[in-house]
N, C-alpha and C positions, 0 to 999 in steps of 0.2 A: 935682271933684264928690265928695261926703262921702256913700258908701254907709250908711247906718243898720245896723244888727247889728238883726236879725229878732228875734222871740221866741223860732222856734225855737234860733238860737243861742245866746243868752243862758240859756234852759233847759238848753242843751246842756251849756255850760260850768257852772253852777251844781250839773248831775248829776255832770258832772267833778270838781269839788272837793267836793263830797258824800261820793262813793264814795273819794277821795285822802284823804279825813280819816277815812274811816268804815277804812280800812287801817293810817294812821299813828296812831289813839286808840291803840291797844291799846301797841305800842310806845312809845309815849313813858307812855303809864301806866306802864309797866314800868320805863320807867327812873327816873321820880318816886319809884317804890315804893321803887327802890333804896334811895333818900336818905332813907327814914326807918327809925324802930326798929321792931322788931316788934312794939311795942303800935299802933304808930301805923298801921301797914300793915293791922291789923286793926277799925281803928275803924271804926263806921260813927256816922253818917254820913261819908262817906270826906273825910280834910283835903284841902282846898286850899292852905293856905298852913301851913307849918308851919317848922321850920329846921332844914336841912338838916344832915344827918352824913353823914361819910365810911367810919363805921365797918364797915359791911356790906362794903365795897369792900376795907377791907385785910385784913377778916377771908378772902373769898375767896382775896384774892391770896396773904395771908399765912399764917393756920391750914388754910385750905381748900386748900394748894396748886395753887391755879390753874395755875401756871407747867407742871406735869408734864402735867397733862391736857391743856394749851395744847399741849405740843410733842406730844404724841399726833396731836391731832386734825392738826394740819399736817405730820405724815411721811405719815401714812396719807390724807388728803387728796389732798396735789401725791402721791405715789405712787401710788395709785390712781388718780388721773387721767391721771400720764402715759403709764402703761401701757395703758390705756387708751384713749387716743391713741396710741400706738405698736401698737395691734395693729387699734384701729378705722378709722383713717384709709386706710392701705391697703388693707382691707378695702372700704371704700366708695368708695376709687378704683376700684377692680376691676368694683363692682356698674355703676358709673355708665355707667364709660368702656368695659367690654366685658362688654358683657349675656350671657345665653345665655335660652334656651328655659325653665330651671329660676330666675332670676332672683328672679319674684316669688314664687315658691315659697320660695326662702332671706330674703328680707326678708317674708315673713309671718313664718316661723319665727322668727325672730329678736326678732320683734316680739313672739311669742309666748311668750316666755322672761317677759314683763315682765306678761303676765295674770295669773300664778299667784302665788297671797296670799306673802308670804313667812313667813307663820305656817305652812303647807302643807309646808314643806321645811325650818324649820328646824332640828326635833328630828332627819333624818337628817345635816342638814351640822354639826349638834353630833357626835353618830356620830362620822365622817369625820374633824374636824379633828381630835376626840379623838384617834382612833389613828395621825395623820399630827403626834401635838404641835404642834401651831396652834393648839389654844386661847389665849385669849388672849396673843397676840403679833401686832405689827404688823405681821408678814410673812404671816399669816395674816387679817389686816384687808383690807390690801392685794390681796390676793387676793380675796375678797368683793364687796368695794366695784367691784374692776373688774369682776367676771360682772355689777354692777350696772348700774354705768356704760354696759358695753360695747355693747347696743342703742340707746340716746342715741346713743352718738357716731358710730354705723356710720349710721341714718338720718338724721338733722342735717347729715352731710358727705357724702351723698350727694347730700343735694337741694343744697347747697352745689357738688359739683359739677359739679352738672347744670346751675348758672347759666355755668360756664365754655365757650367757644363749642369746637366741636370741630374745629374746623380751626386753633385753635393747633395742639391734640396732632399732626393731621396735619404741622403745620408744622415740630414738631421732628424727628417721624419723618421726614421728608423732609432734614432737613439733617442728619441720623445721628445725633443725640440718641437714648442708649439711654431705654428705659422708665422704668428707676428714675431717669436726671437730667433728664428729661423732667418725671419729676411732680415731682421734688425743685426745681429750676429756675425753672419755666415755673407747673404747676400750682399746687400748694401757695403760691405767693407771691399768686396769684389770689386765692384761698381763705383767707385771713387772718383775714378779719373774722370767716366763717363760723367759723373754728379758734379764735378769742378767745371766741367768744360760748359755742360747746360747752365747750370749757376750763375755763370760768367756770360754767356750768351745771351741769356734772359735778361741779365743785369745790365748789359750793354743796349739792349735792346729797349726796356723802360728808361734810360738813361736820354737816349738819342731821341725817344717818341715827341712828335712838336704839334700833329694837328689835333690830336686828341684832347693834348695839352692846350693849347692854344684857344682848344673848343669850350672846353670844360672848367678852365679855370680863369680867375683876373687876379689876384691880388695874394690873396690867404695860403693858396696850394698853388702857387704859377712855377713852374721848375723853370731848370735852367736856359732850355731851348724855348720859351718864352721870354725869360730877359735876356736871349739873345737877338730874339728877334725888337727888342723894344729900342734899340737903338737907328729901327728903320720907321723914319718919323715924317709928319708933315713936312716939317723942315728942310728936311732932306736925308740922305745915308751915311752916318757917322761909321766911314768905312775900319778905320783905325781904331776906335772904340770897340766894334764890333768884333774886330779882330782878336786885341785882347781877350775881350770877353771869352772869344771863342777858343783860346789858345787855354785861359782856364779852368774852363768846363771840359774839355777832351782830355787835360791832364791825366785826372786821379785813373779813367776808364783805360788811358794808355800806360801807367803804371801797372796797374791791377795785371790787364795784359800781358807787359812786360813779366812781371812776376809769377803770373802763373802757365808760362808759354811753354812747360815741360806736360804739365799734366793738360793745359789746354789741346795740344796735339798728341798728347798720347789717349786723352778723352777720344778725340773726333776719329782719330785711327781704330781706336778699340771698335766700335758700332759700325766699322765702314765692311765688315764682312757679313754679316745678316742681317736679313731686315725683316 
């Protein structure tokens, strides 16, 4: 017997691809833009069919040096992230697995770090890096990016671990498994998806950051969302250079994505029944 699809659903799915195209217009405009010249990126009525160049693209890659800012953004990036991980994750084993009295009192806090503008604080962690020479440099990015990071990954991998049942951990306590190979072992391997999907979020999230960026660096550590914005000049808006550029810098992050869009969603599913 051949169920019929309602109207409701068929509305449903129609909203679906609605809102999927009304996300992917803007993107894919942008990478059209890429492929023309700058008179053409500014015409209106805007072309649809025009013939395509590749000049914006090696102009980025090639005058613009693409390549420096590139490897900018990914030290400071996977560094910031995994530091980040490396201080958050045990952290939120801790909260999960042996609470106390003051518990949600420290994840308010924490959570609380992440309310305050970051225009609010900039002008003193300029201050600061200044007389610590951190300004621009990527040990000083790195730095940043994980205070940023670090409330993401401590709540994320807590409710993470909160899906894992507690009577494994009693179980290795019980067969003499210390603490630290207990979680290394046992928990953490549970916890994977959860760890891919933060990993990725974080990484996306240092990836994308522009005012911090913008604030704190010029030259030495400027990432990519700073030579993206360097093509908006006295001059004027090299709308089509820009474009490029920006088509890519989103690349690798919408790979990555792509690639890991099984564990990415089964990460965010996992955490989404306790918290």
């Amino acid at each position: 017997m051949t169920v019929k699809p309602s109207w409701r659903s068929a509305a449903l799915t129609l909203f679906t691809y609605l809102v999927a195209l009304a996300l992917v217009a803007p993107i894919a405009w942008m990478v059209m833009t890429g492929f023309k010249t700058e008179a053409q990126a500014f015409q209106l009525p805007p072309l649809l069919a025009w013939r395509p160049t590749l000049e914006n693209f090696g102009y980025a890659l090639g005058v613009a040096q693409f390549g420096r800012f590139f490897l900018n953004s990914v030290i400071i990036g996977l560094g910031s992230t995994v530091l980040a991980c490396l201080l958050g994750v045990p952290a939120a084993y801790s909260l999960a697995f042996y609470p106390t009295r003051h518990t949600r009192d420290v994840l308010f806090w924490i959570l609380s770090t992440k309310m305050l503008p970051v225009v609010a604080v900039i002008v003193p962690l300029y201050v600061l890096f200044s007389r610590l020479h951190l300004l621009d440099t990527r040990l000083g990015m790195i730095l940043l990016y994980t205070m940023m990071n670090l409330p993401l990954v401590v709540w994320m991998m807590r409710s993470f671990f909160a899906e894992v049942p507690r009577e494994i951990i009693e179980a290795t306590q019980v067969d003499g498994a210390s603490l630290a190979a207990g979680f290394v072992r046992v928990t953490l391997p549970l916890a994977v998806p959860g760890l891919a999907a933060t990993t990725l979020l974080s990484l996306i999230l240092a990836w994308n950051e522009f005012f911090i960026a913008v604030s704190m660096t010029y030259t030495n550590a400027a990432t990519l969302a700073v030579f993206i914005s360097s093509f908006k000049t006295s001059e004027g808006l090299f709308w089509a250079k820009m474009s490029a550029a920006s088509a890519l810098a989103i690349a690798p992050v919408v790979l990555a994505g792509w690639a890991a869009q099984r564990q990415l969603v089964r990460g965010l599913t996992m955490g989404a029944i306790k918290g």
